[in-house]
C-alpha positions in Angstrom: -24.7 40.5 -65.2 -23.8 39.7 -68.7 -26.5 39.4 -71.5 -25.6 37.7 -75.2 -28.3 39.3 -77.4 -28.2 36.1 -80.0 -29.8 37.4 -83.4 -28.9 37.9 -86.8 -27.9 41.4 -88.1 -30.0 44.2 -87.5 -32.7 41.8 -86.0 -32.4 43.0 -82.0 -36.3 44.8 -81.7 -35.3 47.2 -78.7 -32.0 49.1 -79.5 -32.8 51.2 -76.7 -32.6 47.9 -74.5 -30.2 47.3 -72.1 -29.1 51.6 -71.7 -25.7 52.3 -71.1 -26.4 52.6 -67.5 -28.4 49.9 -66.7 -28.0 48.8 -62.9 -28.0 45.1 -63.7 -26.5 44.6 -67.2 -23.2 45.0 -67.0 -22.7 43.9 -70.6 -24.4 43.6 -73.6 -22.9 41.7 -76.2 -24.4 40.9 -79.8 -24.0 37.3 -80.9 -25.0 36.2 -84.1 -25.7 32.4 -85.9 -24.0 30.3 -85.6 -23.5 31.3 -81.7 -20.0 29.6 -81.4 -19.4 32.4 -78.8 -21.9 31.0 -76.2 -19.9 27.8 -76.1 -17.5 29.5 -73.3 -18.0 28.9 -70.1 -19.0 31.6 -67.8 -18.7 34.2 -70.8 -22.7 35.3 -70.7 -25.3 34.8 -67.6 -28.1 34.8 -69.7 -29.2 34.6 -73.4 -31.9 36.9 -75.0 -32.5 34.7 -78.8 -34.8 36.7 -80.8 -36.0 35.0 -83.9 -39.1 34.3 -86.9 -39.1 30.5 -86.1 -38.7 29.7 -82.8 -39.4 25.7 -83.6 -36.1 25.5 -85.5 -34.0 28.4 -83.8 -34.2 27.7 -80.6 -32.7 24.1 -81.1 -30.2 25.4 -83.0 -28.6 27.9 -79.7 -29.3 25.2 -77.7 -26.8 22.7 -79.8 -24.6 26.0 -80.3 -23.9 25.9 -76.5 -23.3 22.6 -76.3 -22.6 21.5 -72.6 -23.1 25.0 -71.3 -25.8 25.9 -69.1 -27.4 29.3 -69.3 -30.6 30.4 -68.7 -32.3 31.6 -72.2 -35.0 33.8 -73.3 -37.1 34.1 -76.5 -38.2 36.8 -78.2 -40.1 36.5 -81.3 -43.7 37.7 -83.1 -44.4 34.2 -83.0 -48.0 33.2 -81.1 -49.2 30.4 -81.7 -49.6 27.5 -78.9 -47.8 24.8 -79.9 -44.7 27.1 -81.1 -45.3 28.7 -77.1 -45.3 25.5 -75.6 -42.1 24.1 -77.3 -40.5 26.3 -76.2 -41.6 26.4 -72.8 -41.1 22.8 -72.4 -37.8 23.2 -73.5 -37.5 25.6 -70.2 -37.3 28.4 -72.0 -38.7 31.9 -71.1 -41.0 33.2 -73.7 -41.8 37.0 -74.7 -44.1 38.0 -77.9 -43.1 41.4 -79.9 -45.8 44.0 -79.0 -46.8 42.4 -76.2 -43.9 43.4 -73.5 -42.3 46.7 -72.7 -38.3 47.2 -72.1 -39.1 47.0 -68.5 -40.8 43.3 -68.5 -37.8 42.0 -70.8 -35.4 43.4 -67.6 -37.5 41.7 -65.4 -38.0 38.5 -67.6 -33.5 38.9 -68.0 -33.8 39.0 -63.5 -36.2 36.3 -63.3 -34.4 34.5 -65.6 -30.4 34.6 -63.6 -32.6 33.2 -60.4 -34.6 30.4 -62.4 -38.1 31.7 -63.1 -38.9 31.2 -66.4 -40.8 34.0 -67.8 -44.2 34.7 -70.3 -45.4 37.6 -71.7 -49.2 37.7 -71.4 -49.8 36.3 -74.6 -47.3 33.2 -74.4 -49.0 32.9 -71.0 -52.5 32.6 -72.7 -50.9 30.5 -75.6 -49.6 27.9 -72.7 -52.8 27.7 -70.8 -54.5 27.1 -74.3 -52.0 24.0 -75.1 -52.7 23.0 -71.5 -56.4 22.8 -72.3 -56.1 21.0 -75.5 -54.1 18.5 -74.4 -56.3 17.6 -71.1 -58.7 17.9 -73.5 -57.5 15.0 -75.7 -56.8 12.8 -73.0 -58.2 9.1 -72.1 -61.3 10.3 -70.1 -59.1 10.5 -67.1 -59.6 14.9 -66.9 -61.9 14.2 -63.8 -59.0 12.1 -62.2 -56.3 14.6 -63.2 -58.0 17.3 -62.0 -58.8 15.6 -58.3 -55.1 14.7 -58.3 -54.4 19.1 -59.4 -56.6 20.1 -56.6 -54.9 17.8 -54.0 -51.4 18.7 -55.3 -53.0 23.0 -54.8 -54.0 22.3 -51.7 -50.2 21.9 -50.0 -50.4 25.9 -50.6 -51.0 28.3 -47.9 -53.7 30.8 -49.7 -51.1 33.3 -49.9 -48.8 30.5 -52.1 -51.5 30.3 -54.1 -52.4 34.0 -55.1 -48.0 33.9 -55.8 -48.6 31.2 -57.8 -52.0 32.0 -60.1 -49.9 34.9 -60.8 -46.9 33.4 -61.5 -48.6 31.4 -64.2 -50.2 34.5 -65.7 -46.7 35.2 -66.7 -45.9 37.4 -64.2 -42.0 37.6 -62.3 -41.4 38.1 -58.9 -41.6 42.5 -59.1 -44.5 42.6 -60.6 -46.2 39.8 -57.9 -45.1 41.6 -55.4 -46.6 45.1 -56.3 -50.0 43.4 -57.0 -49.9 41.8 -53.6 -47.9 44.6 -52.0 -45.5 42.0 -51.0 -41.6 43.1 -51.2 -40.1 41.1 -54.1 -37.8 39.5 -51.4 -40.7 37.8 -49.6 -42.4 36.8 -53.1 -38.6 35.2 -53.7 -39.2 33.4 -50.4 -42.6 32.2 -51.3 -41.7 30.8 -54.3 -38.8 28.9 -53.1 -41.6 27.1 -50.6 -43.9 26.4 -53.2 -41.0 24.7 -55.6 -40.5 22.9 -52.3 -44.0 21.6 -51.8 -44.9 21.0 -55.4 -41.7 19.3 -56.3 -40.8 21.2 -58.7 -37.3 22.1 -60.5 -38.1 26.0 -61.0 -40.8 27.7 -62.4 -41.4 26.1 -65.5 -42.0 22.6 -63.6 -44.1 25.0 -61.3 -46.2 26.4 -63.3 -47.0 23.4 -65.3 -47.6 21.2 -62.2 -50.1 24.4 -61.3 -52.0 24.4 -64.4 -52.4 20.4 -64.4 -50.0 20.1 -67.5 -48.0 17.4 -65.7 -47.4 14.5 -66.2 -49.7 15.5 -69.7 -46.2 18.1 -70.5 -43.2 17.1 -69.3 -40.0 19.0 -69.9 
């Protein structure tokens, strides 16, 4: 797997991050603004962006690879809900400094060449937040929502949704499958049933549909 670490000079947080002999990082490449190197097809599987402002630089890679698809990850000190929820919505996986270790970034980079979009606890708590506010602020319709939340939860088998609760704690697929001493394979499974059943795109659309953000948050 390839990994573009897109950042500005000196600005990458875990230099010891991916290790020479990583088993799943083949390569690790620096890429700084303006990013014109991510506009190659196939050149990078996924994108690591650490940055201050996540509001502005996120678009900013995003316009920088231009038609290319490729999953992308954020890194930044940033915590605040609605910068969390941007970026989220933008499908997006989301990761505060301080609050992952090397290992959760390799899992977030795994997650994300498989399309789960990953949180760090924090940007977990941050989305949940935004979720709440804006139920919150609707037009008195939270008691309809939530009926229509609870019906769309019940297509689950109660095993889909203990996968899913922790999914939307921010949790990938490893770390589900050591909680519920599941192999990571049958977690894989599992959420590739419940996409199915919620109609969802991936695990962004998941996890919103499972915290009642939809059609409230769309991406």
């Amino acid at each position: 797997m390839a990994v573009a670490l897109a950042c500005a000079e000196g600005e990458w947080p875990d230099e010891g991050w991916p290790a020479p002999d990583d088993p799943h990082v083949g390569r690790a490449s620096r890429v700084a603004p303006p990013y014109r190197e991510l506009r190659e097809e196939g050149a990078v599987d996924v994108v690591v962006l650490r940055c201050e402002e996540p509001a502005t630089e996120f678009p900013v890679l995003l316009r920088a690879m231009g038609g290319v698809s490729v999953p992308v990850i954020v890194v930044s000190p940033r915590r605040d809900t609605e910068t969390v929820v941007e970026v989220f919505r933008g499908g997006a996986g989301y990761l505060v400094e301080g609050d992952y270790c090397t290992c959760m970034l390799a899992s977030a980079v795994m997650a994300a060449t498989v399309g789960h979009t990953y949180l760090s606890p924090i940007a977990c708590a941050a989305l949940r937040e935004g979720v709440q506010r804006a139920s919150g602020e609707g037009t008195g319709s939270a008691s309809g929502a939530g009926t229509a939340m609870e019906r769309l939860r019940s297509r689950l088998s109660p095993r889909e949704r203990q996968i899913m609760e922790l999914l939307s704690t921010g949790l990938g697929a490893q770390e589900i499958g050591l909680r519920l001493t599941l192999s990571e394979k049958t977690v894989r499974n599992n959420l590739s049933n419940i996409y199915a059943k919620l109609n969802a795109r991936g695990s962004t659309d998941a996890v919103l549909r499972w915290l009642g953000a939809t059609p409230i948050v769309r991406l």
